[in-house]
C-alpha positions as CSV (number, residue, x, y, z in Angstrom):
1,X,-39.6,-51.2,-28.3
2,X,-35.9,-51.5,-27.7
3,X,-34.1,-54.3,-28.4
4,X,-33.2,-57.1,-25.6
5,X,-28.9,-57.7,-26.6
6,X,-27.2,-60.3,-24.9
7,X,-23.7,-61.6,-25.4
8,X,-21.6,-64.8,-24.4
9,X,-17.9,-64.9,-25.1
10,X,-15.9,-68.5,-25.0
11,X,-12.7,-70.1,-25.9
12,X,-12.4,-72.1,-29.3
13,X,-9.3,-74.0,-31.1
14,X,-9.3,-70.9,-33.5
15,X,-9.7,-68.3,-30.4
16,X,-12.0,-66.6,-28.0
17,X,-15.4,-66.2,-29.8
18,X,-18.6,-63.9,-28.9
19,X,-21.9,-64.8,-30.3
20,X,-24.5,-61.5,-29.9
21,X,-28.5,-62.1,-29.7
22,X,-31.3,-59.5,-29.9
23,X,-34.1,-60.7,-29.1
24,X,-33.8,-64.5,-29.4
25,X,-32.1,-65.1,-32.5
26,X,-28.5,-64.9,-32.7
27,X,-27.1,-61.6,-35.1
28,X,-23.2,-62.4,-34.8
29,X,-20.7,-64.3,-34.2
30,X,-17.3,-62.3,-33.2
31,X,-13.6,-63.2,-32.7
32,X,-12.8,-61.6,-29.4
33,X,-14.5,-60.8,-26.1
34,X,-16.3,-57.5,-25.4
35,X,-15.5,-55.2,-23.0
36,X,-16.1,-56.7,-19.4
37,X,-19.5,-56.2,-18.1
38,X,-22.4,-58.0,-16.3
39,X,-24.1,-60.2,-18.8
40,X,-26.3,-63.4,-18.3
41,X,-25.9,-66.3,-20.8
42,X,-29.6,-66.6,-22.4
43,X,-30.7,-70.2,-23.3
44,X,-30.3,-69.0,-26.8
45,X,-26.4,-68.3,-26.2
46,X,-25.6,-71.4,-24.2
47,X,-27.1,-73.4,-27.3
48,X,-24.6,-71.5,-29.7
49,X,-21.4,-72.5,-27.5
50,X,-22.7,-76.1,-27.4
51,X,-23.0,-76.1,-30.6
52,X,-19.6,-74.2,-31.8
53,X,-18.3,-76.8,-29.2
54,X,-19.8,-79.8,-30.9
55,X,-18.6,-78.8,-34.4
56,X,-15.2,-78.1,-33.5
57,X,-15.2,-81.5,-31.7
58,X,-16.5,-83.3,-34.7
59,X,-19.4,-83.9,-33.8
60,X,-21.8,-81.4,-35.4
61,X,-22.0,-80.6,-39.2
62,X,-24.8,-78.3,-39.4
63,X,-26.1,-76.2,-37.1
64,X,-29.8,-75.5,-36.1
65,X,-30.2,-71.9,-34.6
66,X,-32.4,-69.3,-35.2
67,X,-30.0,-66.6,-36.9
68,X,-30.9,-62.6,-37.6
69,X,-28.1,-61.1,-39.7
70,X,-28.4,-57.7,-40.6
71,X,-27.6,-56.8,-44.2
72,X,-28.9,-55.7,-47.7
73,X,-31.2,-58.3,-49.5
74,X,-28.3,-59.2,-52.0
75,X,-26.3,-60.1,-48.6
76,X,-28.8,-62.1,-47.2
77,X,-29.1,-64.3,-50.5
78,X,-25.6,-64.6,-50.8
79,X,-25.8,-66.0,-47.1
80,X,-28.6,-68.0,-47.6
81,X,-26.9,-69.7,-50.4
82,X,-23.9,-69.9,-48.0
83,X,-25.5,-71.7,-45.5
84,X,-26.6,-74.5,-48.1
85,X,-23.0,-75.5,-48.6
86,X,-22.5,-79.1,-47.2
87,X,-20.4,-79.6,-44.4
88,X,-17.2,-80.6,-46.0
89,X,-17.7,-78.8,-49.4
90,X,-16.7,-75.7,-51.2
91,X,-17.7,-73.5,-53.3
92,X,-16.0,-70.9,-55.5
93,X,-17.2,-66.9,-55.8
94,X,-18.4,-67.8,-59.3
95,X,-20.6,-71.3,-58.4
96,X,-22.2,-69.2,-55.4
97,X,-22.6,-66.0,-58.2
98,X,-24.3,-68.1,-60.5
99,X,-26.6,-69.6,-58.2
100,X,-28.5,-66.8,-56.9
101,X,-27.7,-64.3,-60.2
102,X,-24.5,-62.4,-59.0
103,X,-21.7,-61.6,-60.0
104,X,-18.2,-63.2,-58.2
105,X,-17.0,-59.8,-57.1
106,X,-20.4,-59.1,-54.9
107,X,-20.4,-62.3,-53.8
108,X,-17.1,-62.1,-52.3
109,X,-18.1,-58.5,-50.6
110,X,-21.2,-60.2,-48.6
111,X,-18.4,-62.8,-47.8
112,X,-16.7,-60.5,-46.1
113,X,-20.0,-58.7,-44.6
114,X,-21.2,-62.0,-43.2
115,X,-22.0,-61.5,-39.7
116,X,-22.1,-64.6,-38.3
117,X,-19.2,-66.8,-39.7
118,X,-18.7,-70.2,-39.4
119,X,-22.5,-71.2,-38.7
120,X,-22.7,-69.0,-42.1
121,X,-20.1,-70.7,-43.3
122,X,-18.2,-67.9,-45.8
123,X,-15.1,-70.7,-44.7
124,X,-16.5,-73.0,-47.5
125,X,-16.4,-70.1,-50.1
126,X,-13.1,-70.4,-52.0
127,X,-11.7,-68.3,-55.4
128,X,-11.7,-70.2,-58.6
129,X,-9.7,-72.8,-58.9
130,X,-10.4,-74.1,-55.2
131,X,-8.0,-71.2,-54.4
132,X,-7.8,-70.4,-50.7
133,X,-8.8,-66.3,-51.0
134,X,-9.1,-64.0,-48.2
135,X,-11.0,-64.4,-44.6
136,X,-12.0,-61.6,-42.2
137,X,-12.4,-63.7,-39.2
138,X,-9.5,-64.9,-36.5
139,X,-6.4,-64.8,-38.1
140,X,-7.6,-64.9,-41.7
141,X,-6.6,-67.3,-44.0
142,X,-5.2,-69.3,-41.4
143,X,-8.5,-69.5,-39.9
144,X,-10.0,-70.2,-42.8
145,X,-7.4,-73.5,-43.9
146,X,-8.1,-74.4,-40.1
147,X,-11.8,-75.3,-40.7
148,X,-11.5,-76.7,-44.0
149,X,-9.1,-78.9,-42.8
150,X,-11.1,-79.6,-39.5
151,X,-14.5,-80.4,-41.8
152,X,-12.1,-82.6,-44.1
153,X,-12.8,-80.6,-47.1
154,X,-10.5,-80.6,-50.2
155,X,-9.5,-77.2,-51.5
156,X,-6.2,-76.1,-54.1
């Protein structure tokens, strides 16, 4: 059985996003827009751009999608953990090590791995300290200080 993959690209304060489904859940969330082709918005895809549009308006603080990122078990934990972080909240490599039996380092390669940022929110991760670290998605860092500061949270 092959896999049904859909795509929906759309403009954003931190720039053009393009969440990918296979069938019916959503498997990532990209900066950028694919290469033009015919595509139909499912349901599913519409929802994520509501959403997205609803956080970055203020009004949303968690979102409620069915999500399907592809990694290793460790990654998936580390996500999982992720997506427990309150809107508005950080936490550093080491608090998000400790609390599913990692170690900092790994924790900030599934970070980076994370497939679906933002609704994943790898954002809220920070390096000890509350120091602002790297970010893979947009324009890194500045990307990353640009959702902090939009869900009000305190970092450095």
């Amino acid at each position: 059985m092959s896999a049904d993959v859909n795509w929906l690209s759309f403009p954003s304060p931190v720039g053009t996003l393009t969440a990918f489904a296979v069938n019916h859940a959503l498997v990532a969330l990209e900066w950028g827009k694919p290469e033009p082709s015919e595509q139909t918005p499912t349901d599913l895809l519409q929802t994520v751009r509501d959403q997205m549009n609803a956080y970055f308006d203020g009004r949303l603080e968690k979102f409620n999608l069915p999500l399907s990122p592809a990694g290793t078990e460790f990654q998936r934990r580390v996500w999982t953990a992720m997506a427990e972080i309150p809107y508005g909240q950080t936490r550093t490599y080491g608090e998000l090590a400790d609390s599913i039996g990692g170690v900092a380092r790994a924790v900030g390669g599934a970070c980076g791995k994370n497939p679906i940022p933002i609704i994943l929110p790898c954002h809220r991760v920070v390096g000890g300290g509350g120091k602002l670290t790297g970010f893979s998605g947009g324009a890194g860092p500045e990307s990353k200080v640009f959702l902090l500061k939009l869900e009000g949270a305190m970092f450095l």
